[in-house]
C-alpha positions as CSV (number, residue, x, y, z in Angstrom):
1,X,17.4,6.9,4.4
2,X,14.7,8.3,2.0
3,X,15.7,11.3,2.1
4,X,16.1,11.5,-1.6
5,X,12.5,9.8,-2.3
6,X,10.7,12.8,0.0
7,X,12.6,15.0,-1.9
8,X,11.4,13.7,-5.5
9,X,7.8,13.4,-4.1
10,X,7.8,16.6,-2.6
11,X,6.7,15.7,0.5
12,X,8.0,15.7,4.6
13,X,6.1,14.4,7.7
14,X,5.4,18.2,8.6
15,X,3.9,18.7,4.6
16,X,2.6,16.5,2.7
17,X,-0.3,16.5,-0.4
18,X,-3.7,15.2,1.2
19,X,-6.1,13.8,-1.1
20,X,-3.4,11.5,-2.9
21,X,-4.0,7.8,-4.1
22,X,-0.4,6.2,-4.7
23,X,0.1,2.8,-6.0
24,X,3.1,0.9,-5.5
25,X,3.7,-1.5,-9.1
26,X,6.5,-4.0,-8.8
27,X,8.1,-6.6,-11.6
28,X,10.3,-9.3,-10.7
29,X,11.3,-7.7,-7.9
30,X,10.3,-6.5,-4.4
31,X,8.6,-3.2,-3.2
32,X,8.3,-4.1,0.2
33,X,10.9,-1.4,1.4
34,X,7.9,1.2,0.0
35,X,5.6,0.0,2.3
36,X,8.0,-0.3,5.1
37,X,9.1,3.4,4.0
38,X,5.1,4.7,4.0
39,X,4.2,2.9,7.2
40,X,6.8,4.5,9.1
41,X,6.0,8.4,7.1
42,X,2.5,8.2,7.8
43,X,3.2,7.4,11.4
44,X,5.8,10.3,11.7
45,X,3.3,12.7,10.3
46,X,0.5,11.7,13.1
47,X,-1.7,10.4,10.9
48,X,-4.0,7.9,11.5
49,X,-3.5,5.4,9.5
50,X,-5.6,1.8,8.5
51,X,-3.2,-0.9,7.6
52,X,-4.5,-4.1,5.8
53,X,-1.3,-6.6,6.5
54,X,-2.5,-9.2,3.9
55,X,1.3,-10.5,3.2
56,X,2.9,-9.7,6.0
57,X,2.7,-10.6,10.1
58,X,2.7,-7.8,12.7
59,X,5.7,-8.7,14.5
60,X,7.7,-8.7,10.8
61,X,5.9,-5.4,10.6
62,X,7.5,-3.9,13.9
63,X,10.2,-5.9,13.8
64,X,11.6,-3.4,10.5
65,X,9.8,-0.5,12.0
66,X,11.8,-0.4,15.0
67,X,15.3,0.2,12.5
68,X,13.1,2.8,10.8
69,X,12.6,4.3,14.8
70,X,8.8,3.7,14.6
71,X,6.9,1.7,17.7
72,X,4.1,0.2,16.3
73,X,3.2,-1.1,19.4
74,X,3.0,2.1,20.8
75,X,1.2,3.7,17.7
76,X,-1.4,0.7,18.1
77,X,-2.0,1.4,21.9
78,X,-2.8,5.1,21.6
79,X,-5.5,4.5,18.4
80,X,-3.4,5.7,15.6
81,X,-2.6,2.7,14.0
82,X,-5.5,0.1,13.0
83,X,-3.8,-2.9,12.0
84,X,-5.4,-6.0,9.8
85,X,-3.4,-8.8,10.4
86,X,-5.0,-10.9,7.3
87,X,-3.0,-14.0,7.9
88,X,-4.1,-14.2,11.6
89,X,-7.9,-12.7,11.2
90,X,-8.1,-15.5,8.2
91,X,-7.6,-18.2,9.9
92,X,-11.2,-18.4,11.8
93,X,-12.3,-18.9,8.2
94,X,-10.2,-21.6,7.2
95,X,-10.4,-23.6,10.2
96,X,-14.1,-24.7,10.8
97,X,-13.6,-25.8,14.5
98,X,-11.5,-22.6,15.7
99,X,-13.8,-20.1,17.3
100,X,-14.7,-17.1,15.4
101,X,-13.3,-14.3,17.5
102,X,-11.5,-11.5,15.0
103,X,-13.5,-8.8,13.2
104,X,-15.2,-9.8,10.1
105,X,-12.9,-8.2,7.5
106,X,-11.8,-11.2,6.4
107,X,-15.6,-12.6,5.5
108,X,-15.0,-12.5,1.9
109,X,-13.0,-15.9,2.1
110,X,-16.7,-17.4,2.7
111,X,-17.8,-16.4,-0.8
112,X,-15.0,-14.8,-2.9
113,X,-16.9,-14.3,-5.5
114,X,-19.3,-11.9,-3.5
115,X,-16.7,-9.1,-3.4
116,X,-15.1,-7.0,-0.8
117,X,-17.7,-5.5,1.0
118,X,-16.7,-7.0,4.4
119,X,-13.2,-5.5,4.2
120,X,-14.4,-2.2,2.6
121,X,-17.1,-1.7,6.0
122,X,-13.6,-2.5,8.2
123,X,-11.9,0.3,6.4
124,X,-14.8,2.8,6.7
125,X,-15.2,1.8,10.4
126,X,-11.9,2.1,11.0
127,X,-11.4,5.5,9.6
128,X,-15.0,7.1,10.4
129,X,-17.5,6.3,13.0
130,X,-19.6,3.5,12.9
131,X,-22.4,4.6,14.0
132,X,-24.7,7.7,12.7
133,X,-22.7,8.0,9.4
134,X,-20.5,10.8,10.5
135,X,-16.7,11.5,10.3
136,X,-14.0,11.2,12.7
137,X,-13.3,14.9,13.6
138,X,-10.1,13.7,15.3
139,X,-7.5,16.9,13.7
140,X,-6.6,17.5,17.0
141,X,-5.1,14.2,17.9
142,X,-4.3,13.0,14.7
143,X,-3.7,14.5,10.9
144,X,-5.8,13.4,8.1
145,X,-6.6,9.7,7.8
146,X,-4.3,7.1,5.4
147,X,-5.3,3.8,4.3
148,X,-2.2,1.2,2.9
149,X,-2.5,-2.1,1.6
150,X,0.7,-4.2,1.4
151,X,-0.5,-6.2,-1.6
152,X,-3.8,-5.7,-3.7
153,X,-3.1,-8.6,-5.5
154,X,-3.2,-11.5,-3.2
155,X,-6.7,-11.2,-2.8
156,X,-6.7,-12.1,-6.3
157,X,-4.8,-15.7,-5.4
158,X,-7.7,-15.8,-2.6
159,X,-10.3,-16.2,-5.4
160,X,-11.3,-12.3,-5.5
161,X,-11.9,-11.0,-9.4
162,X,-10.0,-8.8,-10.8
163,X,-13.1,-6.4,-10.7
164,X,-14.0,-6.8,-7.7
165,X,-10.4,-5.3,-6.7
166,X,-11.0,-2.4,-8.2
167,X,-14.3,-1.9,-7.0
168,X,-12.6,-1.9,-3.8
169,X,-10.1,0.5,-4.5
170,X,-12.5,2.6,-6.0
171,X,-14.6,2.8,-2.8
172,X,-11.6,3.2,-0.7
173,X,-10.2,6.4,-2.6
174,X,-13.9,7.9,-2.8
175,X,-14.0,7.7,1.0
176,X,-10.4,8.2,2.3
177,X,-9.1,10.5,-0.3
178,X,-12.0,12.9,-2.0
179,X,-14.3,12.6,1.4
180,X,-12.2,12.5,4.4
181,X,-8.7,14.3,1.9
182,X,-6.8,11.9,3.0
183,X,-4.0,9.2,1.9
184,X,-3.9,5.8,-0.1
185,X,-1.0,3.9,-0.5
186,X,-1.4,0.3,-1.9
187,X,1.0,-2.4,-3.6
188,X,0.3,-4.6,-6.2
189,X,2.6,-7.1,-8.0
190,X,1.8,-7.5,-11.9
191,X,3.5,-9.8,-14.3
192,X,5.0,-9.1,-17.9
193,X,2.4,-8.9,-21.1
194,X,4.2,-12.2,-22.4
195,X,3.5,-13.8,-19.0
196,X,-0.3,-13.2,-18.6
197,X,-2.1,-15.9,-20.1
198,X,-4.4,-15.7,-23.0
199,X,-7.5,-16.7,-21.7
200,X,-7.0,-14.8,-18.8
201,X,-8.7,-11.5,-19.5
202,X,-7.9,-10.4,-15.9
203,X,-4.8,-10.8,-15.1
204,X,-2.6,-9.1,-12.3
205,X,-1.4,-7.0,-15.5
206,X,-4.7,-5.8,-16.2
207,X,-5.8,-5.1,-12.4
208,X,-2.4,-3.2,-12.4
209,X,-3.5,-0.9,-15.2
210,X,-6.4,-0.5,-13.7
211,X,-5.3,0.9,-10.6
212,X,-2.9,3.5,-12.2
213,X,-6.2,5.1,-14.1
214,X,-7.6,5.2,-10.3
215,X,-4.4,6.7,-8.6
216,X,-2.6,9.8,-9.1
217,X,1.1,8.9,-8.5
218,X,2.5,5.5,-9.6
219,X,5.9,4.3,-8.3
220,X,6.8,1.4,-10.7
221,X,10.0,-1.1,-9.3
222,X,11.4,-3.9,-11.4
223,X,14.6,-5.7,-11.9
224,X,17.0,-5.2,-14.3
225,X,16.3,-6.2,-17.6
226,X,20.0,-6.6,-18.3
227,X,19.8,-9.4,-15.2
228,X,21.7,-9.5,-11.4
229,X,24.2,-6.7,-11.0
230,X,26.3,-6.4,-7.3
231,X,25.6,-2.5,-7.7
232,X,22.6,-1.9,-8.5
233,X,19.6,-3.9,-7.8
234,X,17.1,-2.5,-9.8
235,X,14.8,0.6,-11.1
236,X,12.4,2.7,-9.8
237,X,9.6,4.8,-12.3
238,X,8.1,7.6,-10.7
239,X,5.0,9.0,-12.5
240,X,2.9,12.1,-11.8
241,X,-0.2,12.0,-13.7
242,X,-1.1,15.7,-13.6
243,X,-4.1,16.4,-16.0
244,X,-3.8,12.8,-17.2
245,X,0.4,13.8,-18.9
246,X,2.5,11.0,-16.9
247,X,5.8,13.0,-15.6
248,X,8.1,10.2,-16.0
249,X,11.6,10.0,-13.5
250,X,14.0,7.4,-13.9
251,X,16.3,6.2,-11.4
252,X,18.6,3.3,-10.4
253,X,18.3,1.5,-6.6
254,X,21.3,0.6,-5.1
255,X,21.7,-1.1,-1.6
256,X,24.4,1.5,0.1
257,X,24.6,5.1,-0.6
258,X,26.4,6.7,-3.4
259,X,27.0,10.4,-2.9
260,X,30.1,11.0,-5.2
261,X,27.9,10.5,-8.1
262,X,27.0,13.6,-9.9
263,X,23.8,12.4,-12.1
264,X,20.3,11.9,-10.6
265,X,20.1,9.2,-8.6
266,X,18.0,7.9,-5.3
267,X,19.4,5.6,-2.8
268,X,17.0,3.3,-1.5
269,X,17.5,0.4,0.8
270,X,15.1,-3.1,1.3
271,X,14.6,-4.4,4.6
């Protein structure tokens, strides 16, 4: 089914670029497919990968895995998939008289404005060991360590600033992708200039751009800008930012394949 996207990126479960930090944008439309898409690559590839589901149940999770032929049941048993379910942890905050008894990712909702250091310590436990500083030296079970995040900017709704985010981030590609050469993958949903607010000096937009300084490929979705079409649903921008020059590649989604076509086209399909 994505096929065509590997192709563009260059990459295949069997070969892929460690040490990469790509960040999902989307625009009046939904990316959700991507993270589906990664979730599923990642696993295929044996990596071990750290999924914060802040959007998004499990079962909806493995629910679209299972078309894509992943069990993430399965990949949860056996230790290669750490999975944050943010609605379910979250709720031990938000209800006083429920018993705490998740992990303390989710701590931040105490004190938003104290940052992310709660969920930052989950990711670097999950991914390394938590005691005596050292690395997981697991190569032989699994490939190189991944990290995805299904949306960076809800924990802006959640009373998170912008900052703060990238602080996060920032942390998070410093460990997974420069120490441990790993993966990042991470999603976040930004509004239009006109939209952003004038006394909002960060905005989604401006955690958005951000992020792409921090990344090093950007995969940009929006809608149309000529409105609905039956065809085509929307656009896709892929940019390589090799030696800071954005590579820029241009192509239209459409919801069933299209092979007769001769221009350059990807066919992409959201579950």
């Amino acid at each position: 089914m994505f096929t065509e996207l590997n192709s563009i990126l260059n990459a295949s479960p069997d070969s892929f670029t460690q040490g990469e930090f790509i960040l999902v944008s989307v625009q009046h439309s939904d990316a959700s497919f991507l993270i589906h898409h990664f979730l599923s690559f990642y696993l295929r590839a044996r990596s071990r990968v750290c999924f914060l589901a802040l959007v998004q149940s499990f079962s909806h999770y493995s629910a679209v895995s299972q078309r894509l032929g992943v069990n993430l049941t399965q990949a949860k048993d056996k230790g290669q998939l750490i999975f944050l379910e943010g609605l379910k942890e979250s709720l031990s905050h938000l209800i006083p008289q429920e018993e705490r008894t998740g992990s303390e990712a989710m701590d931040f909702l105490r004190d938003p404005a104290g940052g992310l250091r709660s969920l930052y310590q989950f990711v670097h436990s999950s991914l390394t060991h938590s005691g005596g500083g050292e690395m997981v030296e697991e190569e032989e079970a699994w490939g190189s360590p991944v990290l995805l995040v299904d949306d960076l900017s809800v924990l802006m709704s959640l009373g998170v600033s912008a900052g703060a985010v990238l602080d996060f981030s920032h942390y998070c590609r410093a460990m997974v992708c420069s120490q441990l050469q790993g993966n990042m993958v991470a999603l976040v949903r930004c509004s239009s200039e006109e939209e952003e607010d004038e006394g909002d000096a960060e905005g989604s937009e401006w955690l958005r751009r951000g992020l792409t300084h921090q990344c090093s490929l950007t995969l940009h979705v929006q809608g149309l800008s000529t409105g609905y079409c039956r065809d085509i649903h929307g656009q896709d921008f892929v940019n390589f930012l090799l030696n800071d020059v954005p590579k820029t590649l241009d192509f239209p989604t459409r919801p069933k394949a299209v092979s007769e076509r001769p221009d350059f086209c990807l066919t992409l399909w959201a579950l």
